[in-house]
DRENGU-998512 format. One line per 5 residues: their letters; for each residue x negated, y negated, z negated of N, C-alpha, C. Coordinates in steps of 0.001 Angstrom, whole numbers. Layout:
N
A> X/Y/Z/X/Y/Z/X/Y/Z | ...
//
This chain:
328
XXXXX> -77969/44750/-120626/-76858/44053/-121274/-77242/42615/-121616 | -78265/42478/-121660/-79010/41295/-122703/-78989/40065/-120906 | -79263/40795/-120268/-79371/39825/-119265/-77958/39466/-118780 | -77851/40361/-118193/-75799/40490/-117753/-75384/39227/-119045 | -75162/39415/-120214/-74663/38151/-121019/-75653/36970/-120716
XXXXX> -77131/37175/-120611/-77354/35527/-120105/-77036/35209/-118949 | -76860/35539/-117617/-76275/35188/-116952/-74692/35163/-116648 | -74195/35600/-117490/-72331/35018/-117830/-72792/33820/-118761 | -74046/33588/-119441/-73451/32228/-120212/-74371/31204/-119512 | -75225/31283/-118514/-75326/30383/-117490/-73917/29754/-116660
XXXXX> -73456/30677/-116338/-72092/30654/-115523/-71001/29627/-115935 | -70703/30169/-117649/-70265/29213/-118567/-70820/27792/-118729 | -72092/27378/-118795/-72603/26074/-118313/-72275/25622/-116822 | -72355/26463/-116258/-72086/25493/-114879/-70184/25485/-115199 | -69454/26687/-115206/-67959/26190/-115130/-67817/24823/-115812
XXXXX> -68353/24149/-116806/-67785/23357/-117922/-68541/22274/-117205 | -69747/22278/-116413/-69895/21024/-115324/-68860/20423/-114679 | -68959/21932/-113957/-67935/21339/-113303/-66634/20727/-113134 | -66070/21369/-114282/-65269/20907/-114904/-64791/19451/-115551 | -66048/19679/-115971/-66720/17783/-116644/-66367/17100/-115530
XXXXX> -66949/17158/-113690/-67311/16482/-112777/-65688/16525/-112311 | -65099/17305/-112568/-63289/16857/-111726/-62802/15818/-112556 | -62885/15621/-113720/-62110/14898/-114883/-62657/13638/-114839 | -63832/13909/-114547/-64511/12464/-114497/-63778/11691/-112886 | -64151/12263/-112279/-63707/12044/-111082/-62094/11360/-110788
XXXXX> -61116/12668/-111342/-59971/12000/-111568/-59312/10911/-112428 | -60222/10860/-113641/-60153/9342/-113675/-60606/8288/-113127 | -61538/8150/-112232/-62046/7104/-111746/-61122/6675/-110657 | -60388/7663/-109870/-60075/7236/-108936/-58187/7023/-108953 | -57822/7082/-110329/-56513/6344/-111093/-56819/5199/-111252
XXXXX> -55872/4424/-110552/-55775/2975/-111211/-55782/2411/-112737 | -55229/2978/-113329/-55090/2780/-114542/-57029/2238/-115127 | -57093/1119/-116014/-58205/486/-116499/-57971/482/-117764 | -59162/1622/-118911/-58755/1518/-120407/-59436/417/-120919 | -59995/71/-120259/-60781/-1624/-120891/-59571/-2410/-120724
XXXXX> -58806/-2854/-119758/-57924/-3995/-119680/-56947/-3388/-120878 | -56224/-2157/-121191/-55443/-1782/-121883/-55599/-2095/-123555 | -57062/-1968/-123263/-57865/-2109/-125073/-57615/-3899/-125488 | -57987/-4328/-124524/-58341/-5811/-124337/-56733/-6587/-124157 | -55681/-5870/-124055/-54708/-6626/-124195/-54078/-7462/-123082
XXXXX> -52793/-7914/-123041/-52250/-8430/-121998/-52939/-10252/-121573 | -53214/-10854/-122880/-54119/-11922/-122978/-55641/-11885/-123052 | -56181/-11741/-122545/-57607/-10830/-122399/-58132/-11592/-121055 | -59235/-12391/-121949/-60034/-13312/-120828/-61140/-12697/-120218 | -61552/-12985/-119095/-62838/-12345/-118533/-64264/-12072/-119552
XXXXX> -64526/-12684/-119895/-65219/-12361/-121236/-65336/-11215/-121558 | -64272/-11569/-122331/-63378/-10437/-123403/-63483/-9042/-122714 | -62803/-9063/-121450/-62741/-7880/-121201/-63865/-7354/-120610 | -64958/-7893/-120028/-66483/-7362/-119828/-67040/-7013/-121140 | -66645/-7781/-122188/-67691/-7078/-123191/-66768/-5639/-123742
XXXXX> -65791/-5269/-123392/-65377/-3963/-123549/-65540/-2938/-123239 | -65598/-4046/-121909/-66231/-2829/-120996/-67354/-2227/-120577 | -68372/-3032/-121368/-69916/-3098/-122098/-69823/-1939/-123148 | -68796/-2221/-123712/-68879/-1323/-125517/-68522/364/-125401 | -67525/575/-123573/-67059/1415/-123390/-67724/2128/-122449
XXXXX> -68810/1691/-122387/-69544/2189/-120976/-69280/2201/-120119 | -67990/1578/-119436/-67378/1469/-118012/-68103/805/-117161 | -69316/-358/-117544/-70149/-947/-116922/-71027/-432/-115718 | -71410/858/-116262/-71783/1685/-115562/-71877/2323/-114154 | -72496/3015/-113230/-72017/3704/-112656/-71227/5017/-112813
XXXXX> -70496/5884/-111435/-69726/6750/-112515/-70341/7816/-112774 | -71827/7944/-111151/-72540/8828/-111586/-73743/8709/-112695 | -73995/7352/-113364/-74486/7152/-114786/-73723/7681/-115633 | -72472/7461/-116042/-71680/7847/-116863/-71487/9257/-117131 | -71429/9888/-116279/-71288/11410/-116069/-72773/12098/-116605
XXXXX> -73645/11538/-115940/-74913/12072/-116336/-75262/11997/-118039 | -74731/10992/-118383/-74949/10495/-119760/-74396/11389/-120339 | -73137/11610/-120222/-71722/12129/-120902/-72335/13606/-121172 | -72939/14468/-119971/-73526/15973/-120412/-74992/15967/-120615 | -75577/15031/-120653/-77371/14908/-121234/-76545/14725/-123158
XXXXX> -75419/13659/-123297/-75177/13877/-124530/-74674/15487/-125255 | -74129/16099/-124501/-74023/17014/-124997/-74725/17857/-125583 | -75882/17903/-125392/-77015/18993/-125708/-78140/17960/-126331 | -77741/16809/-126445/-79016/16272/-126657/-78441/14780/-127771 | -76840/14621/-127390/-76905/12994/-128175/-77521/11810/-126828
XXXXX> -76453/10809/-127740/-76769/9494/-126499/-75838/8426/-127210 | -76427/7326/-126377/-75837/6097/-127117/-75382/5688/-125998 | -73842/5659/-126535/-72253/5044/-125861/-72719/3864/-125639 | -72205/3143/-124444/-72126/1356/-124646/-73530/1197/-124702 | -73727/-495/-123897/-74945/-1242/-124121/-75184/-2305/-124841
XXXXX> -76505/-2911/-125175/-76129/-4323/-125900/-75714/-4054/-127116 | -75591/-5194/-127935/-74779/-5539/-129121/-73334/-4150/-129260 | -73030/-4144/-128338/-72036/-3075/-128462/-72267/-1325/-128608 | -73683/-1268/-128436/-74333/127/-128189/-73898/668/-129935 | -73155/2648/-129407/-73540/2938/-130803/-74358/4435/-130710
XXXXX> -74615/5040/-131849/-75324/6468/-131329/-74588/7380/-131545 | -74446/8564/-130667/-73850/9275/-130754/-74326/10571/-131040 | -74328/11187/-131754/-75219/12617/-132083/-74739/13827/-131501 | -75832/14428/-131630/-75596/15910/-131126/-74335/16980/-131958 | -73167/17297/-131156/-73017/17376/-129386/-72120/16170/-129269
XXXXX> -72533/15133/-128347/-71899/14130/-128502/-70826/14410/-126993 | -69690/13892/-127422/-68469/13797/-126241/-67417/12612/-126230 | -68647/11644/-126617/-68031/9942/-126632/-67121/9823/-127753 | -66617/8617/-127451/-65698/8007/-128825/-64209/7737/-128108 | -63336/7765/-129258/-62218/7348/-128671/-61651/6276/-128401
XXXXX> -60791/6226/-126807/-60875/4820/-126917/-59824/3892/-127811 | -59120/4721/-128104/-57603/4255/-129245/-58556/3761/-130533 | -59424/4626/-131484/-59898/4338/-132881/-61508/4138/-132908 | -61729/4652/-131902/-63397/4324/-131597/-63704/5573/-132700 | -63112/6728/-132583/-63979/7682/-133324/-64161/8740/-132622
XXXXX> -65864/9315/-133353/-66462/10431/-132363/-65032/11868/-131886 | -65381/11962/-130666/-64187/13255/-130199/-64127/14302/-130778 | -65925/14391/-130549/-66134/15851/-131575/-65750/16108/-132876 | -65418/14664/-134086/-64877/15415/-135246/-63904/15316/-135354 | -63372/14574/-134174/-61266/14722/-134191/-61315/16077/-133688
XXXXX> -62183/16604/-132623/-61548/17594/-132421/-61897/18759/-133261 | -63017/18817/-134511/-63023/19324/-135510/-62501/19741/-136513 | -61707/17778/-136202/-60661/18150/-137941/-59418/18809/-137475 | -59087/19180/-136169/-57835/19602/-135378/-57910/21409/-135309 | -59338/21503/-135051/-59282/22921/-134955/-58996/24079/-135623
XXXXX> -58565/23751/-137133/-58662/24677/-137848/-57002/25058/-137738 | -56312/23855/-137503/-54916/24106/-137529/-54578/24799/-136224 | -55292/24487/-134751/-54833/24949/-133605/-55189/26657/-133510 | -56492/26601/-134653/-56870/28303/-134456/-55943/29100/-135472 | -55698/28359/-136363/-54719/29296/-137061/-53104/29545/-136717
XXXXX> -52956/28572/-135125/-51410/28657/-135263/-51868/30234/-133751 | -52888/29730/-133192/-53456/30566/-132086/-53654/32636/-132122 | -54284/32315/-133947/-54605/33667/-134044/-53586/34174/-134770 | -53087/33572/-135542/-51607/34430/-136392/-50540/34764/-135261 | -50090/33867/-134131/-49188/34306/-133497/-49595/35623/-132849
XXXXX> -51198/35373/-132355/-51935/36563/-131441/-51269/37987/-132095 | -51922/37956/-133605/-51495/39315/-133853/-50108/39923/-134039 | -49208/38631/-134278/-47655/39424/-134197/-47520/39385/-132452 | -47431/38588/-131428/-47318/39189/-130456/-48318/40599/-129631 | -49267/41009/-130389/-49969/42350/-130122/-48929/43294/-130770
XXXXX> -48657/43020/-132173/-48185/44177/-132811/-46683/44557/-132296 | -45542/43335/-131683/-44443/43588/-131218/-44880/43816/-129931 | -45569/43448/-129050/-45277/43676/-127304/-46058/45197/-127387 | -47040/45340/-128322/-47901/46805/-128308/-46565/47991/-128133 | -46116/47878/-129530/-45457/48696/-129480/-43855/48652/-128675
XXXXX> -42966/48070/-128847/-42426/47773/-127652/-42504/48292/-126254 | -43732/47937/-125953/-44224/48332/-124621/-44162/50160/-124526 | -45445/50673/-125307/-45761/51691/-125285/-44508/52886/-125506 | -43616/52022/-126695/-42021/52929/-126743/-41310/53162/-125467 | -41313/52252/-124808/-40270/52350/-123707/-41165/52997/-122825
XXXXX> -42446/52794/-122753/-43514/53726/-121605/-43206/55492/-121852 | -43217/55514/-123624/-43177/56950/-123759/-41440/57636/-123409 | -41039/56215/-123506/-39278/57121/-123000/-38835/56481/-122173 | -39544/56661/-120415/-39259/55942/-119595/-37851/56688/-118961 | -37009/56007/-118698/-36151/55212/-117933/-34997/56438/-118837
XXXXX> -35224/55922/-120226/-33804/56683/-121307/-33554/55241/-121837 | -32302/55692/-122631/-31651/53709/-122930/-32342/52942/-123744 | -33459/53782/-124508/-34282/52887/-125061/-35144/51888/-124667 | -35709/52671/-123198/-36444/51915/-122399/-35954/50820/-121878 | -34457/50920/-121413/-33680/49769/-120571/-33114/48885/-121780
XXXXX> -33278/49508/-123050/-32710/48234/-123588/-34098/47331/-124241 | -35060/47633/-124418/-36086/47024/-124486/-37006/46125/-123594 | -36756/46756/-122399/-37207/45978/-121205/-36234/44774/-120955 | -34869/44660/-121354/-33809/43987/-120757/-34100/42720/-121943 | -33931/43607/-123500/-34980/42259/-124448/-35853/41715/-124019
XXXXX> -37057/42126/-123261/-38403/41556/-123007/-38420/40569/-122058 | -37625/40558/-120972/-36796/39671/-119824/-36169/38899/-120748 | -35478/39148/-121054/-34437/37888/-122202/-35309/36805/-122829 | -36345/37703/-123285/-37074/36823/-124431/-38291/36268/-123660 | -38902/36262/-122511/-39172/35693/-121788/-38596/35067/-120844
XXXXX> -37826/35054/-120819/-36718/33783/-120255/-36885/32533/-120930 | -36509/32528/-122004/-36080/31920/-123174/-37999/30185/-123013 | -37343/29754/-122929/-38622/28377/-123179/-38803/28320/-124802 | -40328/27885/-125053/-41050/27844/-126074/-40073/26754/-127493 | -39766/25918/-126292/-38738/24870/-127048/-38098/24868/-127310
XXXXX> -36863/25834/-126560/-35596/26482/-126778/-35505/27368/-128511 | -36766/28341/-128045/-36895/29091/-129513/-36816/28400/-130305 | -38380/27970/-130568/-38707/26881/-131315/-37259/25833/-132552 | -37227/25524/-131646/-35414/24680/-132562/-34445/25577/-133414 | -34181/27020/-132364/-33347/27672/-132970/-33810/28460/-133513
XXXXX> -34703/28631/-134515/-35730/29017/-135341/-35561/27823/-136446 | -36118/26895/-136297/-35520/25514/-137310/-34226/25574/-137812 | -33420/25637/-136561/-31989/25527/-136817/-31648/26853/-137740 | -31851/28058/-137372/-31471/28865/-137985/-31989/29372/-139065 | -32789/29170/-139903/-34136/29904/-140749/-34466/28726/-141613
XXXXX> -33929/27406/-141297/-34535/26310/-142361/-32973/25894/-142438 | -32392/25404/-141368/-31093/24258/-141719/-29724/25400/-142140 | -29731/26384/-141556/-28612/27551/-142100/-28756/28744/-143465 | -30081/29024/-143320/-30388/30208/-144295/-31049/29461/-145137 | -32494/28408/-144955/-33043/27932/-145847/-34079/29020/-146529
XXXXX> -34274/29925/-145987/-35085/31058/-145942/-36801/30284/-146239 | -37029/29467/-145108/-38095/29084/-145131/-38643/27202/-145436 | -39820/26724/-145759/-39815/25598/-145783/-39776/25028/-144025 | -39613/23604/-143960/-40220/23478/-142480/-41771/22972/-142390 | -41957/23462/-141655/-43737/24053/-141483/-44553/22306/-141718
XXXXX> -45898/22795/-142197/-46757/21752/-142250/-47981/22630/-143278 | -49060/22169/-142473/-50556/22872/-142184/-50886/22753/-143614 | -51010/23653/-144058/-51956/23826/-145440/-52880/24941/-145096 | -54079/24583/-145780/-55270/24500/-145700/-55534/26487/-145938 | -55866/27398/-145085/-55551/28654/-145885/-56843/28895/-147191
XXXXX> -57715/28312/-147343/-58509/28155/-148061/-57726/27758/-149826 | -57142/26584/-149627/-56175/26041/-150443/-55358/27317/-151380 | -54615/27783/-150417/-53001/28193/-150944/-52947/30053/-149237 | -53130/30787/-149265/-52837/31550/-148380/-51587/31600/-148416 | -51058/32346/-149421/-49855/32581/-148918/-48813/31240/-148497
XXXXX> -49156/29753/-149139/-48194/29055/-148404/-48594/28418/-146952 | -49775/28625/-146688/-50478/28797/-145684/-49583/29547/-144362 | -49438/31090/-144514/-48655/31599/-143867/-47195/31200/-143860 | -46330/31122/-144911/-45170/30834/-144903/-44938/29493/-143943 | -46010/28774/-144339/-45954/27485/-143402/-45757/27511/-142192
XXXXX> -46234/28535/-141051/-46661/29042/-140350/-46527/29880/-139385 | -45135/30865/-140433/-44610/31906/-139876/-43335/31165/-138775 | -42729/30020/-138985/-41935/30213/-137701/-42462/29547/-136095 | -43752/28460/-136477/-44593/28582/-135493/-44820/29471/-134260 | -45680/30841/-135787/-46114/32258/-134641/-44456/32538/-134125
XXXXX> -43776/32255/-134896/-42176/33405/-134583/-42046/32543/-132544 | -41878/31336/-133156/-42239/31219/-131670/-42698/31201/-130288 | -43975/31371/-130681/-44944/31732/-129908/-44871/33381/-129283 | -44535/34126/-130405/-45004/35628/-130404/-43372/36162/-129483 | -42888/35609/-129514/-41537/35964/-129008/-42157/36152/-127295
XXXXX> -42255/34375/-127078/-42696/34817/-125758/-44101/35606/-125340 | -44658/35163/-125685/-45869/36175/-125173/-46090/37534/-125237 | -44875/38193/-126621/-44430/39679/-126649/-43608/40007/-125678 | -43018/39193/-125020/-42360/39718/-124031/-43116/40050/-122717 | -43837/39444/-122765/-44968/39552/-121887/-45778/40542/-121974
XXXXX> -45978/40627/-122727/-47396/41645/-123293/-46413/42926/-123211 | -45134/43111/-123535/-44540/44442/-123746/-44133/45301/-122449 | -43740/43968/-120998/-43728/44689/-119709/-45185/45069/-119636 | -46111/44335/-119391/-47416/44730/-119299/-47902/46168/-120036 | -47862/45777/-121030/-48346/47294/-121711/-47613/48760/-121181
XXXXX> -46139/48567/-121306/-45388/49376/-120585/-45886/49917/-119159 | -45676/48942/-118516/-46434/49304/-116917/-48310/50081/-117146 | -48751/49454/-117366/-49937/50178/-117458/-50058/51652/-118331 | -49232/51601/-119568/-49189/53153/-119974/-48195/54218/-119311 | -47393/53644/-118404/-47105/54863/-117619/-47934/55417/-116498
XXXXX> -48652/54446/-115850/-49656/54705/-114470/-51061/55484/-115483 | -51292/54907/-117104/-52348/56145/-117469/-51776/57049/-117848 | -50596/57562/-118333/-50287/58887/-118764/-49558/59695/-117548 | -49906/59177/-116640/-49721/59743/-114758/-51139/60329/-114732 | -52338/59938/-114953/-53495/60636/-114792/-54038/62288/-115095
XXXXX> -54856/62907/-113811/-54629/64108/-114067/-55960/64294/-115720 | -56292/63228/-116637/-57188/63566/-117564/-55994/63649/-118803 | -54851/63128/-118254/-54024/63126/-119562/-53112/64348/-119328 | -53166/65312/-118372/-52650/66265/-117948/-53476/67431/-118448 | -54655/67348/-119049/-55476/67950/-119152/-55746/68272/-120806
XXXXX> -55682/66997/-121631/-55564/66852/-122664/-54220/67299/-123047 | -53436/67347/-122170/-51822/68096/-122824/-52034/69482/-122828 | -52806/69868/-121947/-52950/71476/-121615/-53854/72096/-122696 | -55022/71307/-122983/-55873/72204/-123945/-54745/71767/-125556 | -53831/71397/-125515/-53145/71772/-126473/-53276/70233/-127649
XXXXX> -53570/69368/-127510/-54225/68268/-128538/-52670/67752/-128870 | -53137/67236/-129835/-51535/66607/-130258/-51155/65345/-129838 | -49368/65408/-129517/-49276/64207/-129253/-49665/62743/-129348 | -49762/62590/-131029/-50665/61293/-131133/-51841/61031/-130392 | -52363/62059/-130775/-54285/61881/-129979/-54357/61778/-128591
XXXXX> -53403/62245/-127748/-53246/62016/-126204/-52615/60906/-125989 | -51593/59836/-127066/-51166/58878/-126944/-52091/57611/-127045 | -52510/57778/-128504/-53220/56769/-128576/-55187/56957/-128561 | -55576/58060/-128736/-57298/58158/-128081/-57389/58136/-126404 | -56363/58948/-125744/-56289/58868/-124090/-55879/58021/-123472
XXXXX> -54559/57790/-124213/-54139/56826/-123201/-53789/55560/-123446 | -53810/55406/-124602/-53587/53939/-124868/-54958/53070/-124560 | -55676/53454/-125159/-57802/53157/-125017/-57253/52894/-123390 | -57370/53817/-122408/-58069/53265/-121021/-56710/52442/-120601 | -55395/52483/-121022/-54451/51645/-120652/-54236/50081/-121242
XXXXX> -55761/49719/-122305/-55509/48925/-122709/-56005/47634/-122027 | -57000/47953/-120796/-58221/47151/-120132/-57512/45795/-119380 | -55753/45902/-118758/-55432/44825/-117976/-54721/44208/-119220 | -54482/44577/-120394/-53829/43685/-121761/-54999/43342/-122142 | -56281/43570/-122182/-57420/42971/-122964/-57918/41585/-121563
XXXXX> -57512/41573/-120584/-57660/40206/-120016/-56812/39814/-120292 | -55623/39954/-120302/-54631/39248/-120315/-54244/37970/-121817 | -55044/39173/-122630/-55149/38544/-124002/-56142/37685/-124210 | -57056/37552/-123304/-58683/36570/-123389/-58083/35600/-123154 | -57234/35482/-121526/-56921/33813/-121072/-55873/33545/-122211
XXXXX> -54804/34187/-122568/-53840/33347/-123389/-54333/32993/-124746 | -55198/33981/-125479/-55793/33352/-126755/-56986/32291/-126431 | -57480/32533/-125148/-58505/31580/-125255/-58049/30129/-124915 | -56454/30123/-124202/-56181/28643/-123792/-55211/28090/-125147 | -54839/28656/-125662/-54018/29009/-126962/-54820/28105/-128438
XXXXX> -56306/28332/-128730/-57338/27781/-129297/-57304/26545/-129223 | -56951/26142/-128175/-57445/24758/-127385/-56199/23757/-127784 | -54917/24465/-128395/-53899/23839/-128587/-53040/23773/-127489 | -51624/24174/-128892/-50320/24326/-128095/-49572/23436/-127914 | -49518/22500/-126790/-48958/21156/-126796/-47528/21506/-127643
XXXXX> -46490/22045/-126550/-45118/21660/-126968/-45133/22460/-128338 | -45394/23255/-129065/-45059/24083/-130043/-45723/23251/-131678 | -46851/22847/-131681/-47262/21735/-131969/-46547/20787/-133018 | -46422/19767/-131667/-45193/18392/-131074/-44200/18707/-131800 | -43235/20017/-131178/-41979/20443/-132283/-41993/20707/-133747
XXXXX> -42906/21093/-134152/-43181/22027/-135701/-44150/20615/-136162 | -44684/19539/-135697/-45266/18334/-136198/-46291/18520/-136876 | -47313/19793/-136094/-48461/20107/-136785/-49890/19480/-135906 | -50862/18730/-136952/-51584/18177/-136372/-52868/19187/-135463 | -52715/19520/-134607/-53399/20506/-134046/-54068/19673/-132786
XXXXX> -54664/20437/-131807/-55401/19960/-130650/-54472/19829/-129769 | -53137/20344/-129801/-52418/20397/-128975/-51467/19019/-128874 | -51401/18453/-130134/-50887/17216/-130357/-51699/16289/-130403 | -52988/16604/-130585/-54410/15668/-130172/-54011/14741/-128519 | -54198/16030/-127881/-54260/15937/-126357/-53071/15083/-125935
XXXXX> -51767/15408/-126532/-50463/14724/-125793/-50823/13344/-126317 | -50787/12946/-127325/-51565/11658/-127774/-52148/10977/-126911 | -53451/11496/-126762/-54327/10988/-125563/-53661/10370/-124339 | -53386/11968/-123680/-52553/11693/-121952/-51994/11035/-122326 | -50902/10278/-123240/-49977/8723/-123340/-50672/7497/-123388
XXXXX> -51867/7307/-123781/-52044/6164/-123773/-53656/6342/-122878 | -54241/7592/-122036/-54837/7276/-121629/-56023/7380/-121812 | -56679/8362/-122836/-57530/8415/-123782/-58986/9274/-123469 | -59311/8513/-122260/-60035/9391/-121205/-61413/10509/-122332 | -62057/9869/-122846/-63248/10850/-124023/-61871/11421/-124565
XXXXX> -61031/11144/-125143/-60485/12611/-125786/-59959/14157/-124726 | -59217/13617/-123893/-58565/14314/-122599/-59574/15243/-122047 | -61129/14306/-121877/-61678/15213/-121607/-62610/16335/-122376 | -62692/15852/-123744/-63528/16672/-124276/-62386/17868/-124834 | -61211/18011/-125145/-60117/18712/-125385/-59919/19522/-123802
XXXXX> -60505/19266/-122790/-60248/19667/-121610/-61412/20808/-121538 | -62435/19987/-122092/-63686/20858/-122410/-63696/22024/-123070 | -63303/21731/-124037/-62802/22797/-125326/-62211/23897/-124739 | -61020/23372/-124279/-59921/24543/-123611/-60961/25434/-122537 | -61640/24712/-121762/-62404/25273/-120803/-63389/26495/-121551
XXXXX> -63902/25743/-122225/-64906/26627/-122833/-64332/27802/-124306 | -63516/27610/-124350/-62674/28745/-124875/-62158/30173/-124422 | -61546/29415/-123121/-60757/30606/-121857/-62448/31079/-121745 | -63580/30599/-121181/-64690/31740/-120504/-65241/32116/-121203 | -65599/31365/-122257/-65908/32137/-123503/-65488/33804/-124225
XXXXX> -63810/33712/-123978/-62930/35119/-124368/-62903/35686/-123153 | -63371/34973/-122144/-63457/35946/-121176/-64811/36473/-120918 | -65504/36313/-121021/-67077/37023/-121680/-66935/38126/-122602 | -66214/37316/-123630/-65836/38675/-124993/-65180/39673/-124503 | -64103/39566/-123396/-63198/40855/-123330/-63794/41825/-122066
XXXXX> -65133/40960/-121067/-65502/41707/-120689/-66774/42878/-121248 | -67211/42499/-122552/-68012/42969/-123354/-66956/44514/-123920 | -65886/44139/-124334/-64833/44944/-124744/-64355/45845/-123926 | -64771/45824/-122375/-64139/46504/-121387/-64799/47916/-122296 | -66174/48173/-122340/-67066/49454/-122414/-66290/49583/-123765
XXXXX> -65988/48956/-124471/-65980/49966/-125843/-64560/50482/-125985 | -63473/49721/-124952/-62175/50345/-125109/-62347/51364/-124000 | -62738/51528/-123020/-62877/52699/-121640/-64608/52661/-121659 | -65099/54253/-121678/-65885/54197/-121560/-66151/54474/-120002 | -65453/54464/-119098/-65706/54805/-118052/-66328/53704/-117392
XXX> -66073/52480/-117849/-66353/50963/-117546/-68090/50679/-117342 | -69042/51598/-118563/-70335/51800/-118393/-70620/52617/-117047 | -70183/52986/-116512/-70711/53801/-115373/-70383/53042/-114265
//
């Protein structure tokens, strides 16, 4: 086991190279110049070399690149000359909008992107779980067709679409709720959540719809198995053949499914974000891509990267303890 995980987190170092090496790449070979942009429409030759001194663009791109992941593990100093600054460990450059390190923007961002990430997680587990598994256990009676026909509906439906009519309906008609803005759960929990709740409401809508065909489909193909035919016969009770038999080994294609979306989810939810005006990674990033913000774009690119393989490491760790058949 011990090895199997060091070599998945070798793997994880090289994906996030490589990764590093496309981004780098695709900016270089955009026209677009963040030195001339910094430096202004009046911006004399000078001027704009020593920016491009301060920004490390001076460089080559395979200097730059090399620099960019020797800083990571080690720290490095951005820029040469008079313009040189240091960057500490794990360094992922400065920005070029405020000239501040990436890593603690994307620090001070994370707490809001993980909490809008993991609260939605568990209401879309707890609605698509069950959902799913209802209509699996009463397949093709009207419960099933009217739940499946919700789950289509509500995956139809765009993040943005909800999103509003959630505002619209729950703040500007009922007044039920405040409109959302990040408090600290440390601070205040419960206004923490309240803050919060129509966020997940958005989020969890769609991805329960998702999660509820999924779950559905997979618990009818395990309670088709001749081991759950078996467990009905020696007499065990319904629950325990529902949820020890068959829910456990029917849970293995929802436990990937749940790695990539919580793990890209972490990384920040652009549009959901943007709408609800919460400072997260997800509104980090759109920021950036507008004006160009190559160290943020990419270290938020990073993040996301190393999030998704990260939970995907974890859920293959999880395979053995939800199916034990997975050890063999």
């Amino acid at each position: 086991m011990i090895l199997y995980i060091g070599r998945r987190l070798l793997g994880v170092i090289g994906v996030l190279i490589a990764i590093a090496a496309v981004t780098f790449t695709i900016f270089y070979v955009l026209p677009s110049d963040p030195a001339a942009a910094a430096c202004g429409k009046s911006c004399s030759a000078e001027r704009l070399t020593a920016i491009r001194a301060h920004m490390g663009l001076d460089q080559p791109l395979w200097r730059q690149f090399a620099d960019f992941v020797t800083g990571i593990f080690t720290g490095r100093t951005v820029g040469s000359g008079q313009y040189a600054l240091h960057c500490d460990f794990p360094c992922l450059g400065y920005s070029y909008e405020n000239s501040q390190a990436v890593w603690d923007l994307l620090m001070d961002r994370l707490p809001v992107s993980a909490s809008l990430a993991l609260g939605a997680a568990v209401l879309w587990l707890l609605l698509g779980l069950t959902a799913g598994v209802t209509a699996a256990l009463n397949k093709d009676s009207l419960t099933d067709r009217a739940l499946m026909v919700g789950a289509v509906a509500a995956a139809s439906l765009p993040v943005y679409f909800t999103s509003m009519m959630l505002i619209y309906g729950l703040i500007r008609v009922a007044g039920l709720l405040p409109y959302p803005s990040y408090v600290p759960f440390g601070h205040d929990p419960l206004d923490w959540a309240s803050n919060l709740l129509l966020p997940w409401l958005a989020l969890a809508v769609l991805y329960a719809a998702m999660y509820a065909r999924q779950s559905r489909n997979s618990m009818i193909e395990t309670m088709a198995e001749p081991y759950i035919r078996t467990a009905r016969a020696k007499g065990l009770p319904r629950r325990t053949v529902v949820v020890k038999h068959g829910l456990r080994a029917g849970m293995t294609p929802i436990l990937t499914l749940f790695g990539m979306d919580l793990g890209g989810l972490l990384a920040g939810a652009v549009i959901t974000e943007s709408i609800f005006g919460l400072p997260g990674i997800g509104r980090l990033f759109y920021g950036a891509l507008s004006t160009g913000d190559q160290p943020v774009i990419l270290g938020v690119t990073l993040l996301a990267a190393a999030f998704i393989v990260v939970a995907n490491l974890a859920v293959d760790l999880l395979y053995a303890v939800v199916d034990p058949r997975v050890r063999y």
